[in-house]
N, C-alpha and C positions, 0 to 999 in steps of 0.2 A: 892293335893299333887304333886310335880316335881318331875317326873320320873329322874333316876339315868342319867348323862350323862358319856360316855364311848368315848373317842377319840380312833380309829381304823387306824391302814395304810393301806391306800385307796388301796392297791395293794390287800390286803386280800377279800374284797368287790367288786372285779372284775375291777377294774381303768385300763388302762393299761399306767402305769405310773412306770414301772420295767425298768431300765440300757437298756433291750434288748425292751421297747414298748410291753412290754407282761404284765401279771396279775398273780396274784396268789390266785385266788379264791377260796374259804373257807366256804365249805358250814356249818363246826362246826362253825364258828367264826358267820356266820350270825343265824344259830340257837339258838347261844347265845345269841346274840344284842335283839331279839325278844323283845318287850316292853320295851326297853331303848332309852333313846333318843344318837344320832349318828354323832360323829365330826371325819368329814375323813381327813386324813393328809399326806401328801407325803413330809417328811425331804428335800429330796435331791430336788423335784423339788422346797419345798419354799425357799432354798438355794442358789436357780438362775440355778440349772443344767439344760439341756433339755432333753427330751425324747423323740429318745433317748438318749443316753449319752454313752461314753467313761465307762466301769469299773473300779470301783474305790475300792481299800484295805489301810485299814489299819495298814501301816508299824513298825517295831520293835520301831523307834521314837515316834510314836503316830500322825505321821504326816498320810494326808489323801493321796495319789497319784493315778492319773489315770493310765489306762493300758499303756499308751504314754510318762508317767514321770512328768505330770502336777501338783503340789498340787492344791488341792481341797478341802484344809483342811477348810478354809474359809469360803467356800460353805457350809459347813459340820456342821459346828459350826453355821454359821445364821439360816440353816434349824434349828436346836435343838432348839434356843432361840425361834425361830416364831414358831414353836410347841408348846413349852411353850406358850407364850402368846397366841395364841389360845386356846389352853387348859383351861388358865386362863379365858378367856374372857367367855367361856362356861362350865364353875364350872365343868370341869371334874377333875376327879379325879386318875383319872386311863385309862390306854392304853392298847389296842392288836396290840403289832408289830408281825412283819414276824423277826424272828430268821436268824440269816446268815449275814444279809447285814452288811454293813459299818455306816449305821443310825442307823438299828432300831435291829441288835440283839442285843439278853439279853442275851442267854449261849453262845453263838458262835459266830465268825464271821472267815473268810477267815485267813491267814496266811499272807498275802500281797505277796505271790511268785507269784501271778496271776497262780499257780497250780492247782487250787480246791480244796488246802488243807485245812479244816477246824481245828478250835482250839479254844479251851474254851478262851473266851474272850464276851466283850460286844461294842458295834457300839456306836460311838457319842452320837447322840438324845436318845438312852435308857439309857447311864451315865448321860448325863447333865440332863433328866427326875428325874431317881432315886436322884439325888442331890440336886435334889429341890422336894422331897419329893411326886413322883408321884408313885403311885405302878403301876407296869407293870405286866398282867394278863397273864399267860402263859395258853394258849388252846390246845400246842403242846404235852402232855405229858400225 
């Protein structure tokens, strides 16, 4: 029998593959993975970003912009599609994003003032997930 596969953002798993070169490791998220099998994914970097990278929020237009005024929205949107298709390519079916960012939250993400204001809203890669019928596994709550 094939174990379940779960795609994970690799920043959760300790990558350091975070805007600032840092991680956000997760020791629930990996107590959870325990006996499932494991697709790690970084939106932003399969988007072409680097790490590290410039921050990036998501503006009242929907547009992506860095801290510098660059859109990024581009970047943003391929990252989601090749998440998908990796996703696909390895029958997952569901994901653990890090909440906040500009990809992968699902309740929140930034306000785009580059303040640290946060506000109920969702990140690129976890709308165009959801839209194509991915469930997105909240660990945070």
């Amino acid at each position: 029998m094939k174990r379940e596969t779960i795609a994970v953002s690799a920043c959760l798993l300790g990558v350091n593959c975070k805007y600032n070169a840092k991680n956000n490791l997760n020791f629930k998220v990996i107590e959870y993975l325990k006996g499932k099998e494991v697709v790690l994914v970084c939106p932003e970097e399969l988007g072409g970003l680097s790490t590290p990278r410039i921050p990036s929020e998501i503006q009242k237009d929907g547009k992506v912009m860095n801290q510098e005024g660059l859109d990024v929205t581009d970047n943003f949107l391929l990252g989601a599609k090749k998440t998908l298709a990796i996703m696909r390519q390895a029958e997952a079916k569901s994901i653990i994003l890090k909440d906040g960012s500009p990809s992968c939250g699902f309740k929140c993400i930034y306000d785009g003032s580059f303040s640290g204001t946060r506000i109920k809203g969702k990140g690129i890669t976890a709308t165009y997930l959801q839209l194509n019928g991915i469930e997105i596994i909240d660990l945070e709550t």
